[in-house]
C-alpha positions as CSV (number, residue, x, y, z in Angstrom):
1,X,28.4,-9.2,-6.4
2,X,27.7,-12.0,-4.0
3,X,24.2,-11.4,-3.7
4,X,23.3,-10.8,-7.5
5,X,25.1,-13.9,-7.9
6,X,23.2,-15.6,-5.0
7,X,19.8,-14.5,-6.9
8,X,21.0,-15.6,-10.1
9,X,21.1,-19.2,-8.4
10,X,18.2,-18.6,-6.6
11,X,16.7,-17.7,-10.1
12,X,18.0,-20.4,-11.8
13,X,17.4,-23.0,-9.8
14,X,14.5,-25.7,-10.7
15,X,12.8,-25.4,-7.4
16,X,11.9,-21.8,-8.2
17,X,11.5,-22.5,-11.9
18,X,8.9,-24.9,-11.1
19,X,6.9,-22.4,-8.9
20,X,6.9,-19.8,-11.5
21,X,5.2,-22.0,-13.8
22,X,3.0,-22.8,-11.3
23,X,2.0,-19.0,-10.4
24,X,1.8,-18.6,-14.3
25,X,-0.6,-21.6,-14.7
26,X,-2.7,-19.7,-12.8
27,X,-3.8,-17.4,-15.9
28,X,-5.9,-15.0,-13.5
29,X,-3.7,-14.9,-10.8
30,X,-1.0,-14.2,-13.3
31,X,-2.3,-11.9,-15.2
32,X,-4.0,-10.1,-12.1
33,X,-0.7,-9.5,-10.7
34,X,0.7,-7.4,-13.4
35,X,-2.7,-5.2,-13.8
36,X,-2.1,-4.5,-10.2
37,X,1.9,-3.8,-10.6
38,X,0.3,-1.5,-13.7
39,X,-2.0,0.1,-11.5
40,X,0.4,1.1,-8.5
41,X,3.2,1.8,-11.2
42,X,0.8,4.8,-12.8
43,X,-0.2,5.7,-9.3
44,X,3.3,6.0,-8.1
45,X,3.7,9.2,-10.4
46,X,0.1,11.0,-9.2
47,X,2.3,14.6,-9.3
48,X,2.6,13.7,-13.1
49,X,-1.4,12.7,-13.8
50,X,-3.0,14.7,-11.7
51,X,-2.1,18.0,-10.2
52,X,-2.9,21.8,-10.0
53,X,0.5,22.3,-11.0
54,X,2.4,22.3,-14.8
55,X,4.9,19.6,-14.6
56,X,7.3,21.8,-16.7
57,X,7.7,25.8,-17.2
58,X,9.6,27.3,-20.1
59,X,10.2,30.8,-18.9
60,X,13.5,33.4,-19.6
61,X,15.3,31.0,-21.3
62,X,15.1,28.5,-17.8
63,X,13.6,25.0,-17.3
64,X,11.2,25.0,-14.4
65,X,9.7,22.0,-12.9
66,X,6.7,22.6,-9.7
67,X,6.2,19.2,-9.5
68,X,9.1,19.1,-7.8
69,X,10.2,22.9,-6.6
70,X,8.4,25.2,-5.1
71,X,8.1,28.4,-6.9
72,X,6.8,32.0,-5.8
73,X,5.2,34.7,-7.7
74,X,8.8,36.7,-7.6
75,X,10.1,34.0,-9.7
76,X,7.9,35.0,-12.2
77,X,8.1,39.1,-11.8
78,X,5.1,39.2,-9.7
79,X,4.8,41.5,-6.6
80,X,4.7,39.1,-3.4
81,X,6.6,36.3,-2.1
82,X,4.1,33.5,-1.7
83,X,3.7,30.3,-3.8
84,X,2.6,31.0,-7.3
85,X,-0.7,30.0,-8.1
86,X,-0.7,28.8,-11.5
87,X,-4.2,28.2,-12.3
88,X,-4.3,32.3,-12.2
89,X,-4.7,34.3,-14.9
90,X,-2.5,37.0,-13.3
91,X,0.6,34.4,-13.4
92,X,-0.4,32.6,-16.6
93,X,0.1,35.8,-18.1
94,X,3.4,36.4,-16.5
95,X,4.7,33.5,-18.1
96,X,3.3,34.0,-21.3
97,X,4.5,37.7,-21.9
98,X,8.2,36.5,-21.7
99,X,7.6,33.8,-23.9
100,X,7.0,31.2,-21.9
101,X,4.7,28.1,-22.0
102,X,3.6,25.4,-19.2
103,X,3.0,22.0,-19.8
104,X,0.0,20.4,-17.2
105,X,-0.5,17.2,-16.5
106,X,-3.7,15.5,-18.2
107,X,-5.9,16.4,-15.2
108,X,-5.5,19.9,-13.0
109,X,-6.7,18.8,-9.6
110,X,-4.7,17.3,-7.0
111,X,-6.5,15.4,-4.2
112,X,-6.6,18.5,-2.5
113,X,-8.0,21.0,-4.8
114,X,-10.8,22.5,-4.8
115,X,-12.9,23.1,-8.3
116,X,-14.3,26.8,-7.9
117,X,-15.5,27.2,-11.6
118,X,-18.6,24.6,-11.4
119,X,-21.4,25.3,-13.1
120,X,-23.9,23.0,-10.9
121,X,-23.5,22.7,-7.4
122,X,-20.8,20.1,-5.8
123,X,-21.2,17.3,-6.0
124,X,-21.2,17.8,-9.8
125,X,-21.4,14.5,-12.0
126,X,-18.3,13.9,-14.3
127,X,-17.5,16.0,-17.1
128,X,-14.4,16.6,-19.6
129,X,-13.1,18.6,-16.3
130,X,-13.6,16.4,-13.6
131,X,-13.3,12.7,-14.9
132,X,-15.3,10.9,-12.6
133,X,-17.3,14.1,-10.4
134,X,-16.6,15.9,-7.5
135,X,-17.2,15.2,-4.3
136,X,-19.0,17.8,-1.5
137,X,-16.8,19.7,-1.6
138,X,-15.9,20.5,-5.2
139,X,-12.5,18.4,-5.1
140,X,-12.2,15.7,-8.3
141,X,-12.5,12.3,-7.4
142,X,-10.1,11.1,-10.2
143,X,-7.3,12.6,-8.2
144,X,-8.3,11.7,-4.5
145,X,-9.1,7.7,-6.3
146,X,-5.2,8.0,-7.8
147,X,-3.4,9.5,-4.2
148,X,-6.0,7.5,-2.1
149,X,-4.5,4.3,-4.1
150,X,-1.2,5.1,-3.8
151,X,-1.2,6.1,-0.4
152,X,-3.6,2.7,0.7
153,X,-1.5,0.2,-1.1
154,X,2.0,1.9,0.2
155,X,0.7,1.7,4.0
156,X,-0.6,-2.1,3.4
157,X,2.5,-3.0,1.8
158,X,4.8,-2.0,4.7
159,X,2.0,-3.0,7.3
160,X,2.8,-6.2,5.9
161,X,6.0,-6.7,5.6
162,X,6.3,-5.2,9.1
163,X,3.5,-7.6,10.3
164,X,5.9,-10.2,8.6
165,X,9.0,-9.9,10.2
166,X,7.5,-9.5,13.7
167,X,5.5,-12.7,12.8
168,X,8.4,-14.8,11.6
169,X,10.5,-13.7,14.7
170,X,8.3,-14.5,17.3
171,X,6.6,-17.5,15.6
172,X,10.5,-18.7,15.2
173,X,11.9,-18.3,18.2
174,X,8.6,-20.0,20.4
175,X,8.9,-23.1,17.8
176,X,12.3,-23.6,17.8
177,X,13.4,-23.2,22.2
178,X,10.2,-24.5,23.2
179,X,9.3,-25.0,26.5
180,X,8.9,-22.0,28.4
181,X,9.6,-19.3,25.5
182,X,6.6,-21.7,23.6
183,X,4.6,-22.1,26.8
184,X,4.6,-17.9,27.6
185,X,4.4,-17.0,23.9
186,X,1.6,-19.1,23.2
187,X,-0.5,-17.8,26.2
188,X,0.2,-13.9,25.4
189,X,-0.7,-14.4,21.9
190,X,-4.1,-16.2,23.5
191,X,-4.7,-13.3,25.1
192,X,-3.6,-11.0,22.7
193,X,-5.6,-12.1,20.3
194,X,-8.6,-11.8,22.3
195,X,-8.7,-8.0,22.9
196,X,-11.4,-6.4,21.0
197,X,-9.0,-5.4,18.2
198,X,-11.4,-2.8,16.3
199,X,-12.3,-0.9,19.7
200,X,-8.8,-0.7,20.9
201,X,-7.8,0.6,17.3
202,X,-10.6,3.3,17.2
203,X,-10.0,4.5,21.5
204,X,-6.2,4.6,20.2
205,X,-6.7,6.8,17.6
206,X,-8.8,9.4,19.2
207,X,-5.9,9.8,21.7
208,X,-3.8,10.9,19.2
209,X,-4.1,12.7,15.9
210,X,-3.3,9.8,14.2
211,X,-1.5,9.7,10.7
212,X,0.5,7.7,8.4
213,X,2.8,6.4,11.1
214,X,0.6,6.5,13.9
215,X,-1.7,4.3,12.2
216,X,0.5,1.8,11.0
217,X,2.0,1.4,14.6
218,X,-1.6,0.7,16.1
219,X,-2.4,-1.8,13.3
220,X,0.9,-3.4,13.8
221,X,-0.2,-4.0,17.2
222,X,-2.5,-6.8,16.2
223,X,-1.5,-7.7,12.1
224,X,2.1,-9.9,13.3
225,X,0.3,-12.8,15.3
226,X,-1.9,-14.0,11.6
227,X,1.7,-15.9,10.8
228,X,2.7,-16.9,14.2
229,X,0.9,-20.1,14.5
230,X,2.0,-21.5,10.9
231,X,6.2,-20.6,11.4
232,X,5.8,-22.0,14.6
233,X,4.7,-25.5,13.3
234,X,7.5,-25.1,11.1
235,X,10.0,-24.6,13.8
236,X,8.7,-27.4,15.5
237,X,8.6,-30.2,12.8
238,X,12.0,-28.3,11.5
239,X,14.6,-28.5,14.8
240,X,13.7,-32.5,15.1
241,X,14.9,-32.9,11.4
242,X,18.2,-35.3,11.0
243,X,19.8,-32.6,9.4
244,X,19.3,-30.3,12.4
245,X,20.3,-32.8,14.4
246,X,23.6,-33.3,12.5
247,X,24.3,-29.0,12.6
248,X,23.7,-28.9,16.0
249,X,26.2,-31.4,16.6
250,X,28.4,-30.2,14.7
251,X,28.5,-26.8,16.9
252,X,26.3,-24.5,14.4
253,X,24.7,-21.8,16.6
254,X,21.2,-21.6,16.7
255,X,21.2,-18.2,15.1
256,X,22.2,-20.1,12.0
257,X,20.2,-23.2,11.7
258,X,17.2,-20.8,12.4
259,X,18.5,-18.6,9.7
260,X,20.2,-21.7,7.0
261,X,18.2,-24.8,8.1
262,X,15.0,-24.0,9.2
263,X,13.4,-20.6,7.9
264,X,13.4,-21.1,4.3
265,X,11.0,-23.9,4.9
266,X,8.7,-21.8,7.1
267,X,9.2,-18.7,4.4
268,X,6.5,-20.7,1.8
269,X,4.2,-20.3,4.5
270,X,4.8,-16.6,4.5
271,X,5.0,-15.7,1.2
272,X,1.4,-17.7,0.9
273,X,0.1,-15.8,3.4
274,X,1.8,-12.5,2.2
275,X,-1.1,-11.1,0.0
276,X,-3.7,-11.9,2.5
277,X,-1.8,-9.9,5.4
278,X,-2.2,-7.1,2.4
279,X,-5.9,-7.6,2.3
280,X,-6.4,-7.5,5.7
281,X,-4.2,-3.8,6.1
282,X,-5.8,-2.5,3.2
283,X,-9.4,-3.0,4.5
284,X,-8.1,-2.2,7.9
285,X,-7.0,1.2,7.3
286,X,-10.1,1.8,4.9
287,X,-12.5,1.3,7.4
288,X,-10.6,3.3,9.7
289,X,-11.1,5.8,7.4
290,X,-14.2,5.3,6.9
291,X,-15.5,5.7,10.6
292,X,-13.3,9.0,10.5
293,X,-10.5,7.7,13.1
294,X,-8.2,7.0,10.1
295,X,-5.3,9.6,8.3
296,X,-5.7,13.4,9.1
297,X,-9.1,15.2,7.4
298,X,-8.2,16.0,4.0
299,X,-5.7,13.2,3.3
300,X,-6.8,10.6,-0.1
301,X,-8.3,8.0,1.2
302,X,-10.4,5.4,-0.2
303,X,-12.3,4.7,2.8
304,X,-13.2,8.9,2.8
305,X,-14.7,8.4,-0.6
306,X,-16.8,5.3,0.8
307,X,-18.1,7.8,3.3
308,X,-18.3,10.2,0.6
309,X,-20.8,7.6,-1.5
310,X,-22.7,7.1,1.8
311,X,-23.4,10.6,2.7
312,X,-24.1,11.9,-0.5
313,X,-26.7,9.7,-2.2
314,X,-27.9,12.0,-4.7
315,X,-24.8,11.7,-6.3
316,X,-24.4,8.0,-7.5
317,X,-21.3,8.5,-9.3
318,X,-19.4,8.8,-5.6
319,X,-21.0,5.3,-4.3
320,X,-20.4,3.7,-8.1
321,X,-16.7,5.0,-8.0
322,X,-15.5,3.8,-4.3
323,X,-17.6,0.3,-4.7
324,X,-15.9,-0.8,-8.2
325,X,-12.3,1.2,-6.8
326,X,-12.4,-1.3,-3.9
327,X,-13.6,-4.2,-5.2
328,X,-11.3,-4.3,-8.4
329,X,-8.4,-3.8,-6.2
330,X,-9.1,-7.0,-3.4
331,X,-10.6,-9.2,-6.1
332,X,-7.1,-8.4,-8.1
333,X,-5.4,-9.1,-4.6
334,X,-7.6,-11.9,-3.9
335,X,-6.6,-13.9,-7.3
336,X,-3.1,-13.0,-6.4
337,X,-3.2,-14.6,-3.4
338,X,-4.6,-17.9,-5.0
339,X,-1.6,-18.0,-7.5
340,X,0.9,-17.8,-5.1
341,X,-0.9,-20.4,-2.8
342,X,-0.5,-22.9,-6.0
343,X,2.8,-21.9,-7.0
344,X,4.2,-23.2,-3.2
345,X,1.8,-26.2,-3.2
346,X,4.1,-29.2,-3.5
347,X,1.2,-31.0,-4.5
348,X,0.7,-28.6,-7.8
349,X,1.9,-29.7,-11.1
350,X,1.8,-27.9,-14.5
């Protein structure tokens, strides 16, 4: 109860009011951030849009769902115990015989299936089947665009959070002690900074078979230091504040006034700085992708369909898809960004 109450303050308090109507003054920024909460909403039930599975079986009188179970052809009175198949006539007709019906989502392809009933070789331009093509090798580009979405805007999101917190830490600690802790910090992060970021990323993933995990550890390697420099300055004009002065005296630890006194100051900067650190993850792990040192073979990606559009020229509708995918996405991102800049602009007013 203490922190729904806390929010409802924080909610209610003019401060925050007047930054809302700030971000919604912002009519593109606004309304770009809830076509992208839309977008990532839809695409965080794929299973249920796109898959080569029914996402509900009527069959004996029993309520089946293989979205979410895993089924074998025994289940159905077939003869071996391996995972049914549904797009088979063999097991369609098992179902059908007792009675039963499936219902499929509005597309039969996951990312991963592969289309064996084309009529034209693959790539094959969109049809009723296959929304928006196939790529080379006869898998629909609707679902690998819906996955590839899902899966590129989760990573960023908690590449930047991560980033974030690392960020904040650091950049708190070396503004508020000083001295030495500033003095060290500030000369690792100089050299840091200067490492050849991209080559170290693509020799660390060819050491390792990199995936979800992997990757977001080797991009968290370099993403925390873009907000160390801003919380910093905060720390610093922050711990010379009367009010700091007047804790400290008092016998506050520094644990709190860093926590009470000082961060919520420096978290404006973050939060402005927020959808950019998503930007930057996005694209990172896209062009990872792209140059082939990114998540496993296989695996939606939206840099793989960039590839996809470069390798395969004769078939426009790959390049057209990727090219509009990504650049709705970081100009949606983009406008985001600039509302939230506004709303924590002091200087603002609606």
């Amino acid at each position: 109860m203490g922190v729904v109450a806390q929010w409802k303050r924080a909610k209610a308090s003019p401060l925050n009011q007047r930054r809302w109507l700030q971000f919604k003054a912002n009519r593109r920024g606004y309304w770009s951030f809830w076509l992208f909460i839309l977008l990532f909403f839809t695409s965080l039930f794929a299973e249920f849009i796109a898959n080569d599975k029914p996402v509900l079986i009527r069959y004996q009188q029993q309520w089946m769902m293989p979205v979410v179970s895993e089924y074998t052809e025994l289940d159905f009175g077939g003869d071996f115990d391996l995972a049914a198949d549904y797009s088979d006539p063999y097991i369609q007709d098992l179902i059908t015989e007792q009675g039963g019906w499936m219902l499929w989502p509005p597309v039969r392809f996951s990312y991963g299936t592969i289309n064996y009933n084309l009529n034209v070789p693959s790539p094959s331009p969109p049809t009723g089947v296959n929304w928006l093509g196939t790529d080379d090798q006869g898998r629909d580009v609707f679902s690998r665009l819906l996955y590839g979405f899902r899966l590129s805007v989760l990573f960023a999101l908690v590449l930047a959070i991560s980033s974030s917190v690392i960020g904040v830490a650091v950049g708190a600690m070396q503004g508020y002690f000083g001295g030495r802790v500033d003095l060290f910090g500030q000369r690792f992060i100089e050299i840091w900074s200067g490492m050849p970021q991209m080559f170290l990323l693509i020799i660390l993933s060819s050491l390792v078979q990199p995936n979800f995990w992997w990757l977001l550890g080797i991009l968290l390697l370099f993403s925390w230091m873009s907000l160390v420099d801003v919380v910093r300055a905060e720390f610093l004009r922050g711990r010379n504040l009367e009010y700091v002065k007047a804790a400290r005296a008092l016998g506050v630890g520094d644990r709190a006034i860093m926590a009470r006194h000082i961060l919520p100051n420096a978290m404006i900067a973050t939060l402005t700085f927020m959808p950019f650190i998503f930007i930057g993850g996005l694209t990172a792990l896209t062009g990872l992708d792209y140059l082939g040192f990114g998540l496993p073979p296989g695996s939606p990606s939206l840099g793989e369909m960039v590839a996809q559009g470069k390798n395969n020229l004769q078939a426009p509708w790959l390049g057209i898809t990727a090219f509009f995918s990504m650049s709705i996405i970081l100009v949606l991102l983009v406008f985001i960004g600039e509302a939230a800049r506004d709303a924590f602009d002091p200087r603002k007013r609606v």
